[in-house]
N, C-alpha and C positions, 0 to 999 in steps of 0.2 A: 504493500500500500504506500509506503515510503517515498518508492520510485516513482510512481503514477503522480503524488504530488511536487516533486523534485521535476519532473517534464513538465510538467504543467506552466512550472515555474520559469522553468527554459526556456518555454515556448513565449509566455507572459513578457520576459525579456528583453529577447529578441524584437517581440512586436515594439515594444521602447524603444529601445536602440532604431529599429525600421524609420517609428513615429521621428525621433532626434534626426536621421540625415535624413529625411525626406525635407522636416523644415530648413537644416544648414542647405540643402540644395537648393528649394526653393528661394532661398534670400539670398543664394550668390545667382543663380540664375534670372531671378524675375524682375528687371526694370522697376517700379516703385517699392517692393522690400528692400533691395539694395539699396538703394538712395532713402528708403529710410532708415535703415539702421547703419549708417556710413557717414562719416564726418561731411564728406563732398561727392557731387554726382559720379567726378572721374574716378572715384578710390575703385579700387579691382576693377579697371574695365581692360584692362590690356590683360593678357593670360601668360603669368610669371608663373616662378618655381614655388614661388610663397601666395599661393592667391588665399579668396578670402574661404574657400572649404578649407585645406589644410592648414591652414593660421588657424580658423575654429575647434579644428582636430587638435592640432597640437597644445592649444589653451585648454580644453575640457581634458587634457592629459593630465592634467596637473604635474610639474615639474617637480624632479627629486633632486634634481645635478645641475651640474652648470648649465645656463642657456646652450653654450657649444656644442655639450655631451648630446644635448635631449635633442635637438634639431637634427645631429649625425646620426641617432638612434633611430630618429624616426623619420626620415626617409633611408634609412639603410631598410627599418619595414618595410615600408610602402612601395619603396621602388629596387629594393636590394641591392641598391646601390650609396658611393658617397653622395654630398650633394656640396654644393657653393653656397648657399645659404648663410650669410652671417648673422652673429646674434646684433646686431645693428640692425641689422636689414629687417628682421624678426619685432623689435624694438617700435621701429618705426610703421609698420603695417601694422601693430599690434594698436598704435595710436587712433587707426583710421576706422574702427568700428565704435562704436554709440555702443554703450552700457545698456541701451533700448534692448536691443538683440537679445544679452545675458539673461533679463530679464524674461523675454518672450521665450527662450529656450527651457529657461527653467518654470515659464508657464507650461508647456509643451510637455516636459518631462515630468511634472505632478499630475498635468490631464490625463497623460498615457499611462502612468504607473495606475493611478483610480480606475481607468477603463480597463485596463488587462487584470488587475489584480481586485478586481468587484470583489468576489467570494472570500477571500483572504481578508480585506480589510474587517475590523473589530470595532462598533458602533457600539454605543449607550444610547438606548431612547433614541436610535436614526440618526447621530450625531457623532461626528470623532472626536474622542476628547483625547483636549491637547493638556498637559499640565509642567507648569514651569515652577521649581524652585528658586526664587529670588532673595534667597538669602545670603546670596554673594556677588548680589548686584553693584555694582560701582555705576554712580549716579554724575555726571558730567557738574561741578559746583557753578552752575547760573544763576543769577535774582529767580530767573521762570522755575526753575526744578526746587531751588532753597522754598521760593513761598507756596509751590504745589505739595510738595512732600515736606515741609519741614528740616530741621537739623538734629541734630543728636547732642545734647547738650554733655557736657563734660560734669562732674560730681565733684567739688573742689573740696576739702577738709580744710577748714581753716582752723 
């Protein structure tokens, strides 16, 4: 029974990952997503070694090493080969996407996790509950946060 829900799982996945490059393609391929989520109309429109798919790819990789390592790593994947790619080069494309996109991606990847993984999810009364302990919350000291939440007074012995 294990296994039945372990493919399930696999399969659930996948359709994720599917859901994630269908959008990264779509927004490098389709004229007004691109220019929406892109600093300037011209960003990725010429077809370089860094365009705006594999920049996306190698940003949701999350880096372990140096920029150098992880760029030679990862087109030595993708293409089995070295690549010229600088982390400069890397730096500066990496400029030319809108925080928008991040955002929509990780909309994308919550809607598709909930649509594959329906049965698995765990509701109260039809509801996910979410619960945070803030007991180790560190509170930014502004007049707005001081007069919303108050201060912690210190106990003096005199």
């Amino acid at each position: 029974m294990p296994s039945k829900t372990k493919n399930c799982g696999m399969n659930a996945n996948l359709e994720i990952i599917s859901d994630l490059k269908n959008f990264i393609t779509l927004s490098a391929t389709q004229p007004d997503l691109k220019e929406l989520f892109t600093v300037s109309k011209s960003n990725f429109s010429r077809n370089r070694k860094l365009g705006f798919e594999r920049l996306v790819l190698m940003l949701i990789n999350f880096f372990r090493k140096s920029y150098s390592i992880e760029i030679a790593d990862f087109y030595r994947l993708i293409n089995g080969e070295e690549t010229t790619v600088t982390k400069s080069a890397f730096c500066q494309q990496r400029m030319k996407i809108k925080d928008l996109f991040f955002t929509c991606l990780n909309e994308i990847l919550v809607e598709s996790f909930y649509k594959h993984y329906t049965e698995q999810v765990k509701c109260w009364n039809g509801f996910r509950l979410i619960a945070i302990d803030s007991s180790i919350a560190c509170l930014v000291n502004t007049k707005d946060v001081t007069s919303h939440f108050g201060t912690q007074g210190t106990i003096s012995k005199k």
